[in-house]
Each structure stands twice: as C-alpha cells, then as structure tokens.
VOBA-1610 file (N, C-alpha, C; in pm, whole numbers, padded with zeros to 5 digits, always signed):
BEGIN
Unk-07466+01711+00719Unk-07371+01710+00613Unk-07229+01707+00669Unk-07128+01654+00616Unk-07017+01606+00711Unk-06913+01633+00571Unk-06823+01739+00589Unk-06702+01800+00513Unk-06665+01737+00510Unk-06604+01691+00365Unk-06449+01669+00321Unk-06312+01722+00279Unk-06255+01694+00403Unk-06191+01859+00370Unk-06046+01760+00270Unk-05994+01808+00142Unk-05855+01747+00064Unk-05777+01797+00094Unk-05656+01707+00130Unk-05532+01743+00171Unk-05469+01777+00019Unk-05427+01856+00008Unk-05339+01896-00133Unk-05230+01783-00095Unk-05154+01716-00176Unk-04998+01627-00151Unk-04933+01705-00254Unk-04831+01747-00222Unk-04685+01725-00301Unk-04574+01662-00279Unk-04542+01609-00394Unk-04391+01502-00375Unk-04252+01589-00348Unk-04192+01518-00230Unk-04142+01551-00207Unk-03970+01513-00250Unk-03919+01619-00215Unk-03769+01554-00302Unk-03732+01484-00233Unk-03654+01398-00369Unk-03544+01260-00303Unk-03461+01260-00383Unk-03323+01149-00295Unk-03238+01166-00354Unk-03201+01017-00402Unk-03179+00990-00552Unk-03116+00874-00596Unk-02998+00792-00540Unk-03009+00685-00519Unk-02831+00657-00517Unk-02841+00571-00631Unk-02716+00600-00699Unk-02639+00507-00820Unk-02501+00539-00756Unk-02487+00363-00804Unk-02383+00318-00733Unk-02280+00297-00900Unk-02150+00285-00824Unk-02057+00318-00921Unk-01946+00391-00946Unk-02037+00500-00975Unk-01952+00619-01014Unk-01907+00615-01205Unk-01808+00705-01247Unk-01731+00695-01320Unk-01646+00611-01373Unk-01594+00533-01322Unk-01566+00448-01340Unk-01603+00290-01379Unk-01502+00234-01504Unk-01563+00084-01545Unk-01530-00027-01435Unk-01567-00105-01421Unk-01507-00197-01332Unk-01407-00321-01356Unk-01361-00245-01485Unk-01253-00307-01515Unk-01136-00220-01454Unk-01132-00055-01493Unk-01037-00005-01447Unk-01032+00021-01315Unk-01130-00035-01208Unk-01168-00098-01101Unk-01081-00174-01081Unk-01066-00310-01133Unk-01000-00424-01124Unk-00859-00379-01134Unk-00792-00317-01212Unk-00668-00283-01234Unk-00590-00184-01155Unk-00722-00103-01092Unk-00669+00011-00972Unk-00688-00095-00825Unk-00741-00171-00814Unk-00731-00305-00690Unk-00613-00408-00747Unk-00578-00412-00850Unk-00446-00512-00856Unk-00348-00403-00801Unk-00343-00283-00907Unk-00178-00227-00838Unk-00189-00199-00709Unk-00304-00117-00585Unk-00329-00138-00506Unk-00270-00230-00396Unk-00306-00356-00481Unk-00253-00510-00426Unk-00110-00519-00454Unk-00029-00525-00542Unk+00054-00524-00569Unk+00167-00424-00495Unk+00092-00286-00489Unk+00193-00222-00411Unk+00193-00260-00285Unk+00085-00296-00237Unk+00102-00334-00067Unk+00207-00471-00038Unk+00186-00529-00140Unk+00228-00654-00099Unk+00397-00669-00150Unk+00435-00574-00261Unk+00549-00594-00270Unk+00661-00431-00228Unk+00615-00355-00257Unk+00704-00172-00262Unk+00597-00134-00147Unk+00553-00193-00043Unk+00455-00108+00109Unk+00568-00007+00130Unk+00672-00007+00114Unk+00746+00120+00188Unk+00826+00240+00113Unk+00748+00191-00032Unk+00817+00292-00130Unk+00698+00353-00157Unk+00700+00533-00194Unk+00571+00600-00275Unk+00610+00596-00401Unk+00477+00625-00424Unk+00471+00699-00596Unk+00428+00802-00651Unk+00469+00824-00749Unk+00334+00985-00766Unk+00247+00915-00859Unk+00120+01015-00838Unk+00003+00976-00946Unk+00077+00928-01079Unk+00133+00980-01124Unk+00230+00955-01270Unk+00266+00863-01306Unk+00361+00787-01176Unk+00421+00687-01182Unk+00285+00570-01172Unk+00253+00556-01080Unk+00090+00476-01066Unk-00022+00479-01168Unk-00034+00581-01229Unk-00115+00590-01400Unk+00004+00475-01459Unk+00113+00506-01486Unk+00192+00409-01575Unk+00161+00295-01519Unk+00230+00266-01415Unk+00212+00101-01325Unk+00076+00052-01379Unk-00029+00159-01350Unk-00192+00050-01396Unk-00192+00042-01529Unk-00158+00140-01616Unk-00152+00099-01827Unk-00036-00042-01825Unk+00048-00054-01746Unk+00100-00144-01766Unk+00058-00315-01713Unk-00014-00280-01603Unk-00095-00407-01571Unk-00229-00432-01630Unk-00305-00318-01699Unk-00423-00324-01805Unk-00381-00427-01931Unk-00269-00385-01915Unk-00187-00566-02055Unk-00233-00641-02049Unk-00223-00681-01884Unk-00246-00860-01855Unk-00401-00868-01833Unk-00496-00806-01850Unk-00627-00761-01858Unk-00658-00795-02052Unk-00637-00715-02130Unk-00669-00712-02263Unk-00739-00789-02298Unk-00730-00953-02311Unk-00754-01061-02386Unk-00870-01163-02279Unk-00911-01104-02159Unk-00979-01197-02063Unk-01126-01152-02068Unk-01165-01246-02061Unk-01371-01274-02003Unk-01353-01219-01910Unk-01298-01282-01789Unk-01333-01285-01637Unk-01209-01235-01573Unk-01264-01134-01546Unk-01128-01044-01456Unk-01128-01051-01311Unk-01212-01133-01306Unk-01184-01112-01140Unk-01098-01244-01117Unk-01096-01350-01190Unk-01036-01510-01225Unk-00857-01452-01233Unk-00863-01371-01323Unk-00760-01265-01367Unk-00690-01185-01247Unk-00767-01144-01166Unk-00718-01056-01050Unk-00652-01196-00932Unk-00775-01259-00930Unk-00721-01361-00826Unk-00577-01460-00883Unk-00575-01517-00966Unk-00473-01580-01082Unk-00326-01448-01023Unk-00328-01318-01043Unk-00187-01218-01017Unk-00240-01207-00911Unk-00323-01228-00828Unk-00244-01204-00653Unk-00144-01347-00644Unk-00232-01465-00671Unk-00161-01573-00634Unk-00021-01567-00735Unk+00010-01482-00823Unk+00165-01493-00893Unk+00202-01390-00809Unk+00223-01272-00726Unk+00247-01174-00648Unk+00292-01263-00552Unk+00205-01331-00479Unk+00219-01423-00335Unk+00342-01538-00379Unk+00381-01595-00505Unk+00488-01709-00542Unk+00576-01569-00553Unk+00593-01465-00620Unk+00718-01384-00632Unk+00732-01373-00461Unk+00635-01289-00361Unk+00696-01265-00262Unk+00793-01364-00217Unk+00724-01462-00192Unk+00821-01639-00096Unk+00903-01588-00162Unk+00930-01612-00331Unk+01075-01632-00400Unk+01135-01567-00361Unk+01115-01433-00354Unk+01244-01316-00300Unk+01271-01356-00175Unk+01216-01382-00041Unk+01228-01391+00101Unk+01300-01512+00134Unk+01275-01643+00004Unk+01349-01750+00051Unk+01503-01757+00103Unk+01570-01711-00029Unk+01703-01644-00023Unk+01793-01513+00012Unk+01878-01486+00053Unk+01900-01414+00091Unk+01948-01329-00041Unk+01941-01194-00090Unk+02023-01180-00275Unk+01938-01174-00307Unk+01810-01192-00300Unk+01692-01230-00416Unk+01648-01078-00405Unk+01565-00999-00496Unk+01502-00877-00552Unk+01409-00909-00650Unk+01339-00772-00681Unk+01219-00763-00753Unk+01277-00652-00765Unk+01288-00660-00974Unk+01273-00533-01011Unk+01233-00393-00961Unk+01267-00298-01072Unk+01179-00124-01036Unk+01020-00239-01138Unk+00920-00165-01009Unk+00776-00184-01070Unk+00746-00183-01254Unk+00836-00045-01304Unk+00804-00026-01455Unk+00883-00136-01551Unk+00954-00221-01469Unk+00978-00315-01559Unk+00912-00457-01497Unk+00876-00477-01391Unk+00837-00611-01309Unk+00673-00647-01419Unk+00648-00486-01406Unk+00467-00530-01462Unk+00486-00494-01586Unk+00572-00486-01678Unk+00555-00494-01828Unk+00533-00624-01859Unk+00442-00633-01912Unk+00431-00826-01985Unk+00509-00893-02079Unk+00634-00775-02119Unk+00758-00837-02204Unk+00823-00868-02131Unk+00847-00841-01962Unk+00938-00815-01904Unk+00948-01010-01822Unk+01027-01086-01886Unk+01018-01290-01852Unk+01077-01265-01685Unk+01126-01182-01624Unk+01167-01206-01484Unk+01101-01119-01411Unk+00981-01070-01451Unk+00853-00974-01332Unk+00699-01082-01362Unk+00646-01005-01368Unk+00477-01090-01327Unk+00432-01183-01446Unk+00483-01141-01586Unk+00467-01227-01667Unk+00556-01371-01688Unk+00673-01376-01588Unk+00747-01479-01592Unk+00670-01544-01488Unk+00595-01513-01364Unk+00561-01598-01257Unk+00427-01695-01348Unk+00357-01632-01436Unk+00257-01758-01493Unk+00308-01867-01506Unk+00438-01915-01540Unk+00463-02048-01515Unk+00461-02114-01368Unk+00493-01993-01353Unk+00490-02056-01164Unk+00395-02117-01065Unk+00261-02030-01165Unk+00164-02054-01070Unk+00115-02152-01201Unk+00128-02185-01342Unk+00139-02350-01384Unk+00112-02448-01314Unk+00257-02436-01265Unk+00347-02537-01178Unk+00259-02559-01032Unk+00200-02454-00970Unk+00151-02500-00875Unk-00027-02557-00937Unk-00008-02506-01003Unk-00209-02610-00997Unk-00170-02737-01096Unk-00049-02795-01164Unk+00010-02921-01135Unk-00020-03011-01087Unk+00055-02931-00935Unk+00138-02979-00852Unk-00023-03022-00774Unk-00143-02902-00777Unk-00243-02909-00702Unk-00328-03100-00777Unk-00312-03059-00858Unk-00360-03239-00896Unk-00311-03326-00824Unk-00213-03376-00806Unk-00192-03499-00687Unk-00185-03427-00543Unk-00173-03303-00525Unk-00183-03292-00389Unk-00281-03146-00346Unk-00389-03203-00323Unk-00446-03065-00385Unk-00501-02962-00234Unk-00393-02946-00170Unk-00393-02862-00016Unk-00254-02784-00075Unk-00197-02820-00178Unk-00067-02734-00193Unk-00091-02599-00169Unk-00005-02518-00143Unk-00012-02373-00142Unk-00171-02371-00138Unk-00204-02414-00058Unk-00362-02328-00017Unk-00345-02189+00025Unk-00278-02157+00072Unk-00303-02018+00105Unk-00278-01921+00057Unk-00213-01941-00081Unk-00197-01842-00173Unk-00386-01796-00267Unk-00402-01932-00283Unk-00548-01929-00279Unk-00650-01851-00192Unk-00624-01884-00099Unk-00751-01860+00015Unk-00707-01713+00066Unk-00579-01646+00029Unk-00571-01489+00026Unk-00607-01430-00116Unk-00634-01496-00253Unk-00681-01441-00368Unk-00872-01403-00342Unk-00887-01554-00271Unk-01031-01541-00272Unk-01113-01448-00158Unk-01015-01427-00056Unk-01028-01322+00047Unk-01013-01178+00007Unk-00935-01160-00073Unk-00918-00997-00134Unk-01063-00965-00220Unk-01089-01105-00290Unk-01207-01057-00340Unk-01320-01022-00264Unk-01331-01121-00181Unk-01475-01094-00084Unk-01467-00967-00029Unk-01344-00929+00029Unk-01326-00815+00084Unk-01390-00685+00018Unk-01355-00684-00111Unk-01346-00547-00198Unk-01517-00555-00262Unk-01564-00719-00217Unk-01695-00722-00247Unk-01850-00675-00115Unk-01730-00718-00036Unk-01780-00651+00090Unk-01695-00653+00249Unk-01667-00511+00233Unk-01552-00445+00294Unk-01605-00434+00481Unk-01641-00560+00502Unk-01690-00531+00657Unk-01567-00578+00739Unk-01555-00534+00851Unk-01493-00588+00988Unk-01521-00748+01005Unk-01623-00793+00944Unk-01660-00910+01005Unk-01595-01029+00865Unk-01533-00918+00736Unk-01485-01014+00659Unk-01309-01000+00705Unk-01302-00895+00765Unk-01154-00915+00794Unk-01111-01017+00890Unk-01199-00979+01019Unk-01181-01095+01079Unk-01186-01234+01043Unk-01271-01246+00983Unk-01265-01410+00937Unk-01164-01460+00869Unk-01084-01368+00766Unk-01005-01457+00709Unk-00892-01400+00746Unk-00875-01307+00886Unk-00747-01341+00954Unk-00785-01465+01062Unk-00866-01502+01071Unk-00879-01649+01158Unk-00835-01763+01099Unk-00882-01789+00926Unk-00836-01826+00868Unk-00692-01853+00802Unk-00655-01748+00816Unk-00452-01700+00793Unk-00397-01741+00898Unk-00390-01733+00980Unk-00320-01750+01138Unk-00399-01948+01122Unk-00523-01962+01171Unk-00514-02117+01163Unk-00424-02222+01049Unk-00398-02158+00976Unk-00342-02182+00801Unk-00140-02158+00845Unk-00140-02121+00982Unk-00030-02052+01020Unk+00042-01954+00874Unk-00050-01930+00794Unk+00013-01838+00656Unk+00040-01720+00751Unk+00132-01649+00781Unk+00197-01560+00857Unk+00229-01441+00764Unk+00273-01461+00680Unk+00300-01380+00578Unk+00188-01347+00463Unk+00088-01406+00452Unk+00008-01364+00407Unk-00136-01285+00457Unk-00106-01299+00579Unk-00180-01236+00692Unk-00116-01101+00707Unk+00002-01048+00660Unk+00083-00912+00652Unk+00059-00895+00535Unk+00077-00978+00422Unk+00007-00933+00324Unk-00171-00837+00268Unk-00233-00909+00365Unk-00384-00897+00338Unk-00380-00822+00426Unk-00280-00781+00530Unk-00345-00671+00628Unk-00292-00543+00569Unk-00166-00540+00527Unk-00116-00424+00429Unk-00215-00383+00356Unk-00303-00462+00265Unk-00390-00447+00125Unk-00469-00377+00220Unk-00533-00424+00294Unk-00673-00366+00348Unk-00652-00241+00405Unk-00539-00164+00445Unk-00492-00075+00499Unk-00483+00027+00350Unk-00416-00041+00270Unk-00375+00035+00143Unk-00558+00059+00037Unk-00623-00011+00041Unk-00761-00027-00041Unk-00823+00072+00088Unk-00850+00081+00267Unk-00831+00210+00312Unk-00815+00319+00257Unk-00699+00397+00263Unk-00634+00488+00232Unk-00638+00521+00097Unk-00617+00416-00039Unk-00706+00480-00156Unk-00822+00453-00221Unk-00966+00439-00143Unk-01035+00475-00184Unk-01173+00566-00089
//
C-alpha cells in the first residue's frame, strides 16, 4: 500500500499593480503642457503650487472643446517653440507674466500664436520640411512621457543635433529634466 500524503496549499498574498493613479489623463495632459511650457519658456523663474494650480486652470481652456489631446498638446508645444524663436529673434522682444500669456483671451500669449502655427502648416504645403523641428520636438515629448527611457532621449537628441535644431535640443533637455523633478 503506498501513502498519499496532501499537501494542504494556501494562496498566497499578492500585490496588484494599477497603473494610473488618481488622476485623469487629461489633467495629465495639462500638468505635462505647463510642465513644458515652464521649461521651455520661465526655466529660471519659480512658482508656488498656487501660482501653477492657476497657470494649469488656465491652460485646461485650450483643452475644453477637443477629442484628442494629445494632437492638442503637440499643436501648443509647436506654438511654445514659434513664441520662443519670436522672442530670441530680436533683440526687445518678451513674453508676458505666464497669468496673462496662457489666458485664451489674452491675442499676444498662446492663443495669438494659433495663427502662427496656421501659417506654418501653409507654408508646410509647398514646402513640406518647413520648421520640421518644431514638429519632431512635439512628437518627441510625446514618446518620451509615453516611454521615459534613456534610449528615447538619446535618440531624439541624435535627431536634434543632426536637424542642427540647437535650441530645441535645450528645449527638450530642460523638459526632461523638469518632467524629472515633477513627477
């Protein structure tokens, strides 16, 4: 006769991951624009939480009325990237205080550059390499924040520097430093 001896099993604990958090991924999107926005234009000014709650209710505006927010996110980096040039071209040139640049009443902050960036996908019909690189740093912030590896930074600083975009390569390196540090 040959025993069977039963192992009793009990399950043992585990732990879930849900991914997410609290947060919608819209107010996602709007805490990665100002994010973006501050790096790329006020990198050397702070804020308090206070001021930055306002800054994002005020860029949640240009959010309200859209399907696709990430079309939306990429669309205001590339108006961010036409304000930067504008200010740097000339010497005199400025950008508002933030609480009036990102109000959407406000025709000489972010809601005046939509014509701008109009004008460049235009301009992209007969010549359609124009301002590529205002592009190819919208579509890089995304990948990034979609997946935040070393191996996406590198690539599209290979990309920035071959593109000789110089300034947008300080741009995207600011962001990635700043998307760092807050989150």
């Amino acid at each position: 006769m040959t025993a069977v001896r039963k192992i009793k099993t009990t399950s043992a604990p585990y732990l879930r991951v849900i991914k997410g958090g609290k947060s919608s991924p819209k107010s996602n999107t709007i805490e990665n624009t100002w994010i973006f926005i501050h790096a790329a234009l006020w990198c050397n000014k702070e804020f308090t939480n206070k001021e930055e709650t306002h800054f994002q209710n005020l860029i949640a505006a240009h959010y309200t009325t859209v399907k696709n927010p990430t079309k939306v996110f990429e669309e205001i980096i590339e108006r961010v990237c036409l304000a930067k040039r504008y200010v740097n071209r000339k010497r005199g040139r400025y950008l508002s205080k933030p609480i009036d640049w990102l109000n959407i009443n406000y025709h000489k902050g972010l809601a005046g550059t939509e014509g701008w960036n109009q004008e460049v996908c235009l301009q992209r019909l007969s010549v359609p390499e124009y301002n590529k690189g205002i592009t190819l740093l919208a579509k890089s912030i995304t990948k990034y924040l979609q997946e935040p590896t070393i191996k996406t930074i590198v690539a599209v600083r290979k990309k920035l520097i071959a593109q000789k975009q110089f300034d947008l390569l300080q741009m995207f390196n600011n962001t990635i430093i700043n998307f760092q540090i807050n989150k």
